[in-house]
C-alpha positions in Angstrom: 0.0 0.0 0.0 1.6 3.0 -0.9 1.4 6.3 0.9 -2.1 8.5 0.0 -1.5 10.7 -2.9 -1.5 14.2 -2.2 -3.7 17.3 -4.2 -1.4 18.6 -6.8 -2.5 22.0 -5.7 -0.8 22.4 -2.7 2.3 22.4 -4.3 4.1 24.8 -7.3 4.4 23.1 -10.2 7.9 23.9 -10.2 8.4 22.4 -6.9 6.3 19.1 -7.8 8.7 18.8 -10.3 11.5 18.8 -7.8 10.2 16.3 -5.5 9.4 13.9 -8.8 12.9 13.7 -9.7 14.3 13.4 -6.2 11.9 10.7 -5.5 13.0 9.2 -9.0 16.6 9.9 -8.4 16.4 8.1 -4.8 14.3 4.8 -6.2 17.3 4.3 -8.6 19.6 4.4 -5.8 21.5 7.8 -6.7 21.5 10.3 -3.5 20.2 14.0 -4.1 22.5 16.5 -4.7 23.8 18.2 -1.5 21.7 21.6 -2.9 18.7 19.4 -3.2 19.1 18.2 0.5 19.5 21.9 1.7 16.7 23.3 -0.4 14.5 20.3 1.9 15.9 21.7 5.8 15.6 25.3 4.3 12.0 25.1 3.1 9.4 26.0 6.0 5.7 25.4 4.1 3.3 22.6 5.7 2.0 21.9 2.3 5.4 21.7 1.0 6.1 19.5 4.2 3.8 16.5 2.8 5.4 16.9 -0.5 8.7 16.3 0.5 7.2 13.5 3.0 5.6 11.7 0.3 9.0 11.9 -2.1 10.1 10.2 0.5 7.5 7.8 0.9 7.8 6.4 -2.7 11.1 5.9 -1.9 10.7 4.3 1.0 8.0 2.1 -0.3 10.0 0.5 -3.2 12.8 -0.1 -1.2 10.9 -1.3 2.2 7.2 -1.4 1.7 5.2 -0.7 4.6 7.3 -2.9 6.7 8.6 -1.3 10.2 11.5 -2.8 11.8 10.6 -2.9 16.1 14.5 -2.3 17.9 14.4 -2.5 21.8 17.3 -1.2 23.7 18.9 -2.5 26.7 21.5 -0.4 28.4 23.6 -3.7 29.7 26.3 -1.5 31.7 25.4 2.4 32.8 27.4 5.4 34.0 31.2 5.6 34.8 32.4 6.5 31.4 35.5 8.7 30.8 34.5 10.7 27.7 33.5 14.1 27.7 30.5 13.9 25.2 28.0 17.2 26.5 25.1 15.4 25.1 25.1 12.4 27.5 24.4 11.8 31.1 26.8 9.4 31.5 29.7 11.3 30.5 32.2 12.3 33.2 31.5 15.9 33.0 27.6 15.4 33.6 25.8 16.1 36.8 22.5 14.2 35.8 21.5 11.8 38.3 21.7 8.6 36.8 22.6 5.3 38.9 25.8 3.5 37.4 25.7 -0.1 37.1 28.5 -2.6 36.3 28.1 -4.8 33.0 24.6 -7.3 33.6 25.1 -11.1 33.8 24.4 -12.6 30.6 21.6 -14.4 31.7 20.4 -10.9 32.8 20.5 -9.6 28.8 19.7 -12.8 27.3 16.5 -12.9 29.7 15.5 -9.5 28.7 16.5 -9.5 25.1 14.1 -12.6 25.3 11.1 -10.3 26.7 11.9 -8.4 23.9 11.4 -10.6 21.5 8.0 -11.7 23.3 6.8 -7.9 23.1 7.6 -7.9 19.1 10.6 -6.8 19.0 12.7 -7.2 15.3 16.6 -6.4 17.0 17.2 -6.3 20.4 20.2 -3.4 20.7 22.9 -3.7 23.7 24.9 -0.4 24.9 27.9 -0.8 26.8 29.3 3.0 28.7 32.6 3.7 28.3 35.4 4.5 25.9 35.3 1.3 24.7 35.4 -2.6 25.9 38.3 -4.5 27.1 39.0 -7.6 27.0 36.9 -9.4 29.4 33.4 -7.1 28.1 34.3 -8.6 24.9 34.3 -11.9 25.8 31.1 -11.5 28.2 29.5 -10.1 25.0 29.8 -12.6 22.5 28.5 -15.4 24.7 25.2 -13.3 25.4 25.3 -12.5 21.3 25.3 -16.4 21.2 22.7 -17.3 23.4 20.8 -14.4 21.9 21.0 -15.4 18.5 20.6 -18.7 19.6 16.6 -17.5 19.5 16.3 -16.4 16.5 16.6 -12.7 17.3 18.7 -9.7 15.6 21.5 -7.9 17.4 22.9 -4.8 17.7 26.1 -3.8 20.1 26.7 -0.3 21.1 30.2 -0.5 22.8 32.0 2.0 22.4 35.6 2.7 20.3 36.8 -1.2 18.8 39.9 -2.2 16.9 40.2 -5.2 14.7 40.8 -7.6 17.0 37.7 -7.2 18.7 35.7 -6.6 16.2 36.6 -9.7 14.8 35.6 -11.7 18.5 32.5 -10.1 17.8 31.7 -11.4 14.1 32.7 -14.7 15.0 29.8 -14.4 17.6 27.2 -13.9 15.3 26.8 -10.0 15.8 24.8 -8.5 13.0 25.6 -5.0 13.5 27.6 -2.4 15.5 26.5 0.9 16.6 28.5 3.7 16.6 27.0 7.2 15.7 29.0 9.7 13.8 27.1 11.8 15.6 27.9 14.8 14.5 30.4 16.8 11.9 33.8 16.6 11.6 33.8 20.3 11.8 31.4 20.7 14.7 32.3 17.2 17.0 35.1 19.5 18.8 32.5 21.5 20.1 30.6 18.5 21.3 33.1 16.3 22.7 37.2 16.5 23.0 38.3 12.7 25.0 37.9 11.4 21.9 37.7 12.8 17.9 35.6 11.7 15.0 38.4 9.8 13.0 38.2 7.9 15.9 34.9 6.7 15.5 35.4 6.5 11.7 38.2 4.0 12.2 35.5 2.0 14.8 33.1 1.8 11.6 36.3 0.6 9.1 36.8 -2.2 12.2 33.5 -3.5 12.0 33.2 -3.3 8.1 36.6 -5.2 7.8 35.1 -8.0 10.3 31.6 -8.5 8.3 29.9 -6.5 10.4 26.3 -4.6 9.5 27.2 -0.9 10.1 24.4 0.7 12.5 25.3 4.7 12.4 23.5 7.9 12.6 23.8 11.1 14.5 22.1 13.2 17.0 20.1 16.5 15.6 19.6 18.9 17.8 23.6 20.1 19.2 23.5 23.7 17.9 24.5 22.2 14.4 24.2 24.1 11.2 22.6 22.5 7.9 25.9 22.1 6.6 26.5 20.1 9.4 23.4 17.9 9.1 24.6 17.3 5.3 27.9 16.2 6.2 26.7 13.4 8.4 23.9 12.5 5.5 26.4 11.9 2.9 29.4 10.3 5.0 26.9 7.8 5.7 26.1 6.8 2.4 30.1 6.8 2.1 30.3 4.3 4.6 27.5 2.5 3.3 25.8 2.5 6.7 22.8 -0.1 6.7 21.0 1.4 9.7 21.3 5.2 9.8 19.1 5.6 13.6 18.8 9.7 13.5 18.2 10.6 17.0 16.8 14.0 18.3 18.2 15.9 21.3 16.6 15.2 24.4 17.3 17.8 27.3 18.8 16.4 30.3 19.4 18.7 33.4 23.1 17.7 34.2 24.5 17.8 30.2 26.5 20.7 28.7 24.3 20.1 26.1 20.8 20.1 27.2 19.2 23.0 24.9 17.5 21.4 21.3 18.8 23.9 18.8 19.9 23.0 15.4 21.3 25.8 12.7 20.1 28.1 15.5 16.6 27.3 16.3 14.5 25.1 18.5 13.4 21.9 17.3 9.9 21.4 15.9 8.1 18.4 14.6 8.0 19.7 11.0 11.5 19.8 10.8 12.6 16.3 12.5 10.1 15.4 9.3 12.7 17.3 6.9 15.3 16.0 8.2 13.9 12.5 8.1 12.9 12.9 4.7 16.1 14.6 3.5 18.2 11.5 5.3 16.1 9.0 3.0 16.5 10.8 -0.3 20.2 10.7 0.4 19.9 7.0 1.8 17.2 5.3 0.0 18.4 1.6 0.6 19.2 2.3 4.5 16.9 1.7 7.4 16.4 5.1 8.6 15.8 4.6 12.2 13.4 7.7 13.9 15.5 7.2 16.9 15.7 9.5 20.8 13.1 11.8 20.6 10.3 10.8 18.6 7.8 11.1 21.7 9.2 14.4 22.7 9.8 16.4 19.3 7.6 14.7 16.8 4.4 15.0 18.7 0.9 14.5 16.7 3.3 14.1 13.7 4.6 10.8 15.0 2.8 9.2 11.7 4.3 10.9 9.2 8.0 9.8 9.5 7.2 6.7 9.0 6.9 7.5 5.7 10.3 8.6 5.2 11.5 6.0 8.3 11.1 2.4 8.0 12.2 1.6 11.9 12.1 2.9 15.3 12.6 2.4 19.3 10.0 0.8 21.5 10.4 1.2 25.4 12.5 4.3 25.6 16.3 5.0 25.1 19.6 4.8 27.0 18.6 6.9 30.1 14.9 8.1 29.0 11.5 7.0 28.7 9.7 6.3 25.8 6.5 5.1 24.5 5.5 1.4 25.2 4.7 -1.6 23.0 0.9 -0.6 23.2 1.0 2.9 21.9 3.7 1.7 19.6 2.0 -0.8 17.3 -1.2 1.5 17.6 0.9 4.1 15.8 2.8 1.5 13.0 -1.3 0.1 12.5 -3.1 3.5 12.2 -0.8 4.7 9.7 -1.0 2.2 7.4 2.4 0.5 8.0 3.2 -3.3 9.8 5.0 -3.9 12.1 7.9 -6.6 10.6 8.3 -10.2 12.4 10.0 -13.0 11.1 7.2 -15.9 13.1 4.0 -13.7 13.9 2.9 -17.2 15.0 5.2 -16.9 18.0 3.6 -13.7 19.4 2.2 -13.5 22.4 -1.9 -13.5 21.9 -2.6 -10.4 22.8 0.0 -9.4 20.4 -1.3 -11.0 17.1 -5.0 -9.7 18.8 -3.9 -6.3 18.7 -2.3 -6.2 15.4 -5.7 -7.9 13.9 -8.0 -5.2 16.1 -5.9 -2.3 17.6 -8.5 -0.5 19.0 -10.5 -3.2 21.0 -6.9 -4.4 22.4 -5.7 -0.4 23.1 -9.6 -0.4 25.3 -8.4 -3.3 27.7 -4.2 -2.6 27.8 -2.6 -1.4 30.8 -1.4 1.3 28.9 -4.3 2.9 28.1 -5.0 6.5 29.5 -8.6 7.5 28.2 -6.4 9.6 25.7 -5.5 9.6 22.2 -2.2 7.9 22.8 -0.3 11.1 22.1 2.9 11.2 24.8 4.6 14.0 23.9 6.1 14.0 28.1 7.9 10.6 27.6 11.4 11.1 26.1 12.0 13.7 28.5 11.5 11.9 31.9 14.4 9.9 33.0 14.3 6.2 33.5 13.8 4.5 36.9 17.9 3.4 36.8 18.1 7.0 37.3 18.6 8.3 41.1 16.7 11.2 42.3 19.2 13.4 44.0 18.5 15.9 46.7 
């Protein structure tokens, strides 16, 4: 089912033809130009909004269908890291309360990737703190991967800066992909973090790549970048041929030295997370282009719409925050058209495979249910409960 069509009318006929070549351009697997991409974060029209949404919907469509890919995070170690990165709370220079925890048992991970997979979940994504693991996290890692994979489920490992070697531990494991954002700009990561530099991470991504390794990378919008800065991420992605490009969206937490939402000098708004969505497909059309952190908090009522551009997304929050739940999650995917992507549907809990069949009779009795529309706009912002309230 392809995305609605959209009146003619609301758009230029100059600009029409724009978005029909992009779109075109994009299906054929050829990136926009870099003036194209611009011209999409510079534009500020609603109409021309659901334009350049639906360009990217065709693209989208032919490369994914209506297919949405379910990832569930698990932060398996917390706190106690060394770097200096402003945007997180478990850097060594933040003061947000967060409780540090030493690396989980594997039958700890392997037990929740497992209630994971029970709520629906397509990956299940680890995160390790630090600068990166030593020996003994690798080797604690790869027998969870194992066991995990042993299920039949996806992974993902966030761990940090790797060389070869480890990489290599890791393949041999059975680890699908690595996570490790670019983040930001060359240009701008100075002014985002200094214990570490973005060659660094680049040479993380060549260490994966080199083992066999799926390449999970994206960045954080939101850090007081420019456009310029947005672009150079967009296309060093492609250049790495990144497979899963999660974009992630500032989230403010009291404690970080960057905790304001700005990008190319002004705050955040849900039509523009749609832009840059969109813009991030039409210069990646075969990735999965994860709407990552902040989707609650800075998409709001237009939660629906990037999934046309996105073809994947978080259920159950984020590293440290809180996010909507597997309820209001699979309302959303079903609403808007889309389906949520599982290799045995059969395997699904009941009320699972009754809620994807009748959403709304299964949204009446859930748990989660709040007499609302299901808009959460608050979660993404709250802190999880491994975070201590000080004072």
């Amino acid at each position: 089912m392809s995305p609605p069509s959209l009146p003619g009318s609301l758009t230029p006929p100059t600009a029409a033809d724009d978005y029909a070549r992009w779109a075109a351009r994009a299906v054929a697997d050829e990136p926009i130009s870099r003036e194209d991409a611009l011209t999409i974060l510079e534009r500020d029209d609603p109409f021309d909004l659901l334009a350049i949404a639906q360009a990217a919907g065709q693209v989208r469509q032919h490369y994914f269908g209506r297919s949405v890919t379910i990832h569930v995070l698990d932060n398996v170690q917390n706190g106690a890291c060394p770097e200096d990165c402003g945007y997180c709370g478990q850097s060594k220079d933040s003061t947000a309360p967060i409780q540090p925890y030493k690396l989980k048992s594997v039958d700890d991970i392997v037990a929740q990737a497992k209630a994971a997979q029970e709520r629906g979940a397509y990956r299940f994504c680890m995160a390790l703190s630090g600068r990166g693991p030593d020996q003994r996290d690798i080797s604690h890692m790869t027998e969870a991967i194992r066991q995990i994979k042993a299920m039949g489920m996806r992974t993902c490992l966030s761990s940090g800066l790797l060389d070869d070697e480890k990489a290599d531990q890791l393949a041999e494991a059975g680890l699908d992909r690595l996570n490790h954002n670019l983040n930001t700009s060359r240009r701008h990561y100075p002014d985002i973090c200094k214990t570490h530099t973005y060659d660094d991470r680049v040479r993380t991504l060549a260490s994966a790549r080199q083992a066999g390794i799926g390449l999970c990378s994206g960045m954080i919008v939101g850090m007081n970048e420019t456009h310029e800065d947005i672009l150079d991420v967009a296309f060093a992605l492609r250049e790495v041929n990144a497979e899963s490009i999660p974009v992630n969206f500032l989230l403010p937490i009291e404690g970080n030295r960057v905790n304001e939402p700005l990008s190319n000098g002004q705050p955040l708004t849900p039509a523009y997370v749609v832009r840059v969505l969109s813009m991030m497909r039409l210069v990646n059309p075969r990735a999965e282009i994860r709407v990552a952190a902040g989707r609650e908090a800075h998409l709001r009522a237009l939660q629906p719409l990037a999934l046309w551009p996105a073809n994947s997304l978080f259920m159950d929050g984020y590293l440290l925050t809180e996010g909507a739940g597997v309820d209001q999650t699979l309302r959303m995917i079903v609403e808007a058209g889309f389906a949520p992507a599982f290799d045995q549907p059969e395997a699904l809990p009941a009320r699972i495979r009754d809620y994807l069949e009748n959403p709304a009779a299964a949204q009446a009795s859930s748990p989660e249910s709040s007499g609302t529309d299901g808009a959460v706009p608050e979660l993404g912002t709250r802190l999880k409960a491994a975070v201590s309230r000080r004072g």
